[in-house]
C-alpha positions in Angstrom: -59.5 -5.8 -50.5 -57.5 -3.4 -52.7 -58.7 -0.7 -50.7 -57.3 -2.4 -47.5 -53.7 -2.8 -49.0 -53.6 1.0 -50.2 -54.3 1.7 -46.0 -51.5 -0.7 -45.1 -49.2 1.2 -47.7 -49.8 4.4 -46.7 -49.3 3.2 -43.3 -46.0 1.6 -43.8 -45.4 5.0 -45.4 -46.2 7.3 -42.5 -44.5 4.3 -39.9 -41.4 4.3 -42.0 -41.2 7.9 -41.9 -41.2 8.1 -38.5 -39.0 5.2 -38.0 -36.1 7.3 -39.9 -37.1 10.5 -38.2 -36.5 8.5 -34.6 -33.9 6.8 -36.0 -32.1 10.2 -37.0 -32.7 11.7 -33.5 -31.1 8.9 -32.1 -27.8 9.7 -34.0 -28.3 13.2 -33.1 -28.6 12.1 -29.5 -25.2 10.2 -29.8 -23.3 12.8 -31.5 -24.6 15.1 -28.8 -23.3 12.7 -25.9 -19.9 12.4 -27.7 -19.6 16.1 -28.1 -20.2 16.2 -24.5 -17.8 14.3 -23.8 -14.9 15.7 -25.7 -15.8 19.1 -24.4 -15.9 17.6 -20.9 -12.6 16.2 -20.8 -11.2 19.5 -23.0 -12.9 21.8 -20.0 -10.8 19.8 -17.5 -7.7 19.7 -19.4 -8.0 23.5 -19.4 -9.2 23.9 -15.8 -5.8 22.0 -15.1 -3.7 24.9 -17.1 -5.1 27.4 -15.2 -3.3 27.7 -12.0 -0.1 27.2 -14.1 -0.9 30.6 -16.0 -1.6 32.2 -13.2 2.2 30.9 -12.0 3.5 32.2 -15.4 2.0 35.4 -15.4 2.9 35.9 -12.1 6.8 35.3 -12.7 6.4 37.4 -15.8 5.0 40.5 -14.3 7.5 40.1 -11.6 10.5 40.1 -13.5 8.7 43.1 -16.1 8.4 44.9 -12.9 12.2 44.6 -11.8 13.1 45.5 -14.8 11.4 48.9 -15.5 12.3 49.5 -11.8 15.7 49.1 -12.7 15.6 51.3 -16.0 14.0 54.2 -14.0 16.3 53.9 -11.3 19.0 54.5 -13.8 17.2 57.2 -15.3 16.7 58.9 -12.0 20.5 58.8 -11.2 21.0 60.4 -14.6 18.8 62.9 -14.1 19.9 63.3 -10.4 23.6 63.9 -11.9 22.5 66.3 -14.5 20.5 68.3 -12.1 23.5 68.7 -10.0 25.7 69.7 -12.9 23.3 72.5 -14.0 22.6 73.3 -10.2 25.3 72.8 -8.0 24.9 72.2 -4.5 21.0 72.5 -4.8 20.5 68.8 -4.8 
Protein backbone atom coordinates (compact mmCIF):
# COMPACT_ATOMS: atom_id res chain seq x y z
CA UNK A 1 0.00 0.00 0.00
CA UNK A 2 2.83 2.44 0.74
CA UNK A 3 4.26 1.64 -2.47
CA UNK A 4 0.97 2.66 -4.23
CA UNK A 5 0.79 6.11 -2.49
CA UNK A 6 4.55 6.98 -3.43
CA UNK A 7 3.10 6.30 -7.41
CA UNK A 8 0.14 8.61 -6.79
CA UNK A 9 2.70 11.21 -5.40
CA UNK A 10 5.01 11.16 -7.91
CA UNK A 11 2.11 11.36 -10.23
CA UNK A 12 0.43 14.29 -8.71
CA UNK A 13 4.02 15.61 -9.03
CA UNK A 14 4.60 15.10 -12.82
CA UNK A 15 0.49 16.18 -13.35
CA UNK A 16 1.01 19.33 -11.32
CA UNK A 17 3.95 20.10 -13.23
CA UNK A 18 2.36 20.05 -16.33
CA UNK A 19 -0.71 21.70 -15.10
CA UNK A 20 1.57 24.95 -14.38
CA UNK A 21 3.59 24.51 -17.51
CA UNK A 22 -0.13 24.56 -19.51
CA UNK A 23 -1.28 26.93 -17.23
CA UNK A 24 1.83 29.27 -18.03
CA UNK A 25 1.42 28.93 -21.85
CA UNK A 26 -2.01 29.90 -21.52
CA UNK A 27 -0.90 33.38 -20.12
CA UNK A 28 1.68 33.42 -22.65
CA UNK A 29 -1.04 32.80 -25.21
CA UNK A 30 -3.08 35.84 -23.77
CA UNK A 31 -0.31 38.21 -23.60
CA UNK A 32 0.42 37.30 -27.11
CA UNK A 33 -3.29 38.09 -28.28
CA UNK A 34 -3.24 41.43 -26.34
CA UNK A 35 0.05 42.36 -27.87
CA UNK A 36 -1.58 41.64 -31.08
CA UNK A 37 -4.00 43.66 -30.51
CA UNK A 38 -2.31 46.83 -29.51
CA UNK A 39 0.02 46.48 -32.34
CA UNK A 40 -3.02 46.00 -34.63
CA UNK A 41 -4.79 49.00 -33.75
CA UNK A 42 -1.12 51.04 -33.49
CA UNK A 43 -0.46 49.74 -37.35
CA UNK A 44 -3.78 51.31 -38.28
CA UNK A 45 -3.43 54.46 -36.45
CA UNK A 46 -0.24 54.82 -38.42
CA UNK A 47 -1.54 53.61 -41.73
CA UNK A 48 -4.08 56.58 -41.22
CA UNK A 49 -0.96 59.21 -40.84
CA UNK A 50 0.41 58.17 -43.81
CA UNK A 51 -1.31 59.90 -46.65
CA UNK A 52 -1.12 63.04 -44.33
CA UNK A 53 2.76 62.96 -44.47
CA UNK A 54 2.78 62.43 -47.78
CA UNK A 55 0.50 65.89 -47.89
CA UNK A 56 3.13 67.50 -45.59
CA UNK A 57 6.00 66.61 -47.30
CA UNK A 58 4.54 67.47 -50.39
CA UNK A 59 3.75 71.19 -49.25
CA UNK A 60 7.19 71.25 -47.73
CA UNK A 61 9.24 70.38 -50.75
CA UNK A 62 7.04 72.74 -52.64
CA UNK A 63 7.56 75.71 -50.78
CA UNK A 64 11.71 74.54 -50.24
CA UNK A 65 11.62 74.54 -53.95
CA UNK A 66 10.15 78.12 -54.54
CA UNK A 67 12.24 79.32 -52.36
CA UNK A 68 15.79 78.20 -53.64
CA UNK A 69 14.27 79.07 -57.05
CA UNK A 70 13.83 82.41 -55.82
CA UNK A 71 17.41 82.83 -54.13
CA UNK A 72 19.01 81.72 -57.40
CA UNK A 73 17.00 83.84 -59.51
CA UNK A 74 18.33 86.65 -57.50
CA UNK A 75 21.66 85.44 -57.66
CA UNK A 76 21.52 85.14 -61.39
CA UNK A 77 20.36 88.81 -61.83
CA UNK A 78 23.31 89.72 -59.68
CA UNK A 79 25.56 87.94 -61.48
CA UNK A 80 23.78 88.94 -64.89
CA UNK A 81 24.47 92.82 -63.62
CA UNK A 82 28.00 92.15 -62.66
CA UNK A 83 28.82 90.47 -65.95
CA UNK A 84 27.52 93.41 -67.75
CA UNK A 85 29.44 95.86 -65.62
CA UNK A 86 32.76 94.06 -66.28
CA UNK A 87 31.66 93.44 -70.02
CA UNK A 88 29.59 95.86 -71.46
CA UNK A 89 27.33 95.26 -74.12
CA UNK A 90 28.44 91.46 -74.26
CA UNK A 91 25.42 90.36 -72.39
Amino acid sequence: MACRNEETASAWANVEARWRDESRSLEQTALCGERYTTNATRVAELTALIPKIDDALSQFVEVRQGFTDSIIGDIAKEVGRLYEKVHPGEG
